[in-house]
N, C-alpha and C positions, 0 to 999 in steps of 0.2 A: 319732277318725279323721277325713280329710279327704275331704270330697268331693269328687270326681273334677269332676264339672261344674262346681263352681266356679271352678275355674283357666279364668283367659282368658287365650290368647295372643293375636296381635294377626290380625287378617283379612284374607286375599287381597286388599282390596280398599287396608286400611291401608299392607300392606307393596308394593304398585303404587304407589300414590301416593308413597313413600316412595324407590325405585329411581325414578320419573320425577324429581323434586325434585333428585336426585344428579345423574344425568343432566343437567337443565338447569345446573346448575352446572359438571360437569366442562366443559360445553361453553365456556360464556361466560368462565370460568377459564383454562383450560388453555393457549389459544395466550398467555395473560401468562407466564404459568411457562416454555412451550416456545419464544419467541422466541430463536433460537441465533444470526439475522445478527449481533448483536453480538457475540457470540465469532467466528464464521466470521472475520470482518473485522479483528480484531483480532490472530486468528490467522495470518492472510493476510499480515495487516500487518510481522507478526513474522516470517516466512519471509525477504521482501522486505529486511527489515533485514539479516539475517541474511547471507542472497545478496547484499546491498550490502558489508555491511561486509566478507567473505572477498574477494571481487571486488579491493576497492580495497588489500587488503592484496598481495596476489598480484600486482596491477598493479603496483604502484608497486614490486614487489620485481622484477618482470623489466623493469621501465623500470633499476632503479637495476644489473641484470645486463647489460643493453644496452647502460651509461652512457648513457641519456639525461640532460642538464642538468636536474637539479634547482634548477637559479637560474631558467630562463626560465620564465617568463608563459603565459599560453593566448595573450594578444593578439599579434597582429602576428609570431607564428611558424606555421609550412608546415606543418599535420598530417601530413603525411610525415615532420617532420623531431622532430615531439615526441609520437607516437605508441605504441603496442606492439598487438602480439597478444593476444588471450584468448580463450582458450575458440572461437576462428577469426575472430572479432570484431575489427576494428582500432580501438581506445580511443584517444582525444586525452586529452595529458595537459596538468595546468598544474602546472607545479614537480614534475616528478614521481609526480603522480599521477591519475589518471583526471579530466578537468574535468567540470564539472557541465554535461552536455548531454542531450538528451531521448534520442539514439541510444546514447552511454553508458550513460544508466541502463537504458536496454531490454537493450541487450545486457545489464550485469551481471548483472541480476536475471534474467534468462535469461524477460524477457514476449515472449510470444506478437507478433509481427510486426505494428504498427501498421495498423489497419485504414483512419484517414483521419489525415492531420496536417496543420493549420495552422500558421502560422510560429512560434507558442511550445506545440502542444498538439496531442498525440499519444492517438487513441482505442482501446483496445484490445481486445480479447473480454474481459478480466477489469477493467481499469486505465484511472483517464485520466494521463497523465503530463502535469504542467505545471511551464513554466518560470515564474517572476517577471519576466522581461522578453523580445523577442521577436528578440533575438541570445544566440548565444553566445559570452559575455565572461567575462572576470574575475569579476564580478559577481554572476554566473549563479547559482541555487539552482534545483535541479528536485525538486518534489513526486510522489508516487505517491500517487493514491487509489483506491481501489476502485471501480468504476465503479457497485454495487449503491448506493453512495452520494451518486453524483454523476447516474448515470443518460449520456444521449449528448444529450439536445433543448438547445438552448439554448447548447452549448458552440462557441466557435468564436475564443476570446481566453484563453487560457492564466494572463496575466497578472490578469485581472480573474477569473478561478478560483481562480487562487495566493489572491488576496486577498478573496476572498468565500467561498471552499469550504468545506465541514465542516472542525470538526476531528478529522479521523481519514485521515490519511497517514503516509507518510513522506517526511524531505526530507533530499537530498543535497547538502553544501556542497564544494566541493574547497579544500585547504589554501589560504591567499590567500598563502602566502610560502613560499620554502624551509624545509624541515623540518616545516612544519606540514600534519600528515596531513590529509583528508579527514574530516568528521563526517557522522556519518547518525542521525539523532533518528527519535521514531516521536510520536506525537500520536494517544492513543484516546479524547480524552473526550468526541466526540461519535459514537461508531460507533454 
């Protein structure tokens, strides 16, 4: 037969020590595992594209309903005269299709109303929108980053963002010629 007292289980004091031990770990653990900005951002990001890319299709389909000239340029034509409607928004277009400008891309993506802009960079409650140079030309490539990545101190040159920024945006190019659509790429390897 067995003796009863001989069975040891482990002691209130074992099994304390034991639930504290776990404790210290889920703590200093846990926000590695639970860090989600990088999904949030990425995800964010993907909306954005998304909202870009319907945007530009839509436009350029009521630019080509309008007959707007799909041969002319963004340069040296009257925004009145190469423009459309969207969504109540009035878009400049180049060849047709929505041009890469920081008011463009706010309207398409439907962000929230520019809270300060300098001449190439626009700060928003979520996004900083930056252009690569500080007109809007032919040229023009306008970035979206998330602002949780970029933050607001320091920003006050667009250009020198485009080109120093994380990489985690999106950037909008307009067709550089007749026929040739609008491209919108997304960039998450450093959200």
């Amino acid at each position: 037969m067995v003796n009863m007292k001989q069975q040891k289980g482990f002691t209130l004091i074992e099994l304390i020590i034991v639930i504290i031990i776990l404790g210290i770990l889920a703590v200093t653990a846990a926000p590695k595992f639970l860090d989600l900005t990088e999904d949030a951002n990425k995800s964010t990001l993907s909306g954005v594209k998304a909202a870009l890319s319907v945007a530009a299709q839509l436009a350029t389909g009521q630019a080509a309903i309008d007959s707007k000239d799909s041969s002319v340029g963004f340069t040296g034509v009257a925004a009145t005269d190469q423009s459309v409607t969207y969504a109540g928004d009035t878009l400049e277009l180049d060849f047709g299709s929505p041009a890469a400008t920081q008011q463009n891309i706010i309207d398409m993506a439907n962000i929230n109303a520019a809270l300060s802009v300098a001449a190439d960079t626009a700060i928003t409650e979520d996004f900083l929108v930056a252009m690569n140079n500080g007109t809007d030309n032919a040229a023009s490539v306008v970035r979206v980053y998330p602002k949780s990545k970029i933050g607001t101190t320091g920003i006050s040159n667009g250009a020198t963002e485009f080109a120093t920024g994380q990489a985690c945006y999106v950037q909008y190019t307009h067709g550089a010629a007749e026929g040739v659509p609008p491209t919108v790429t997304i960039v998450t390897t450093a959200c």
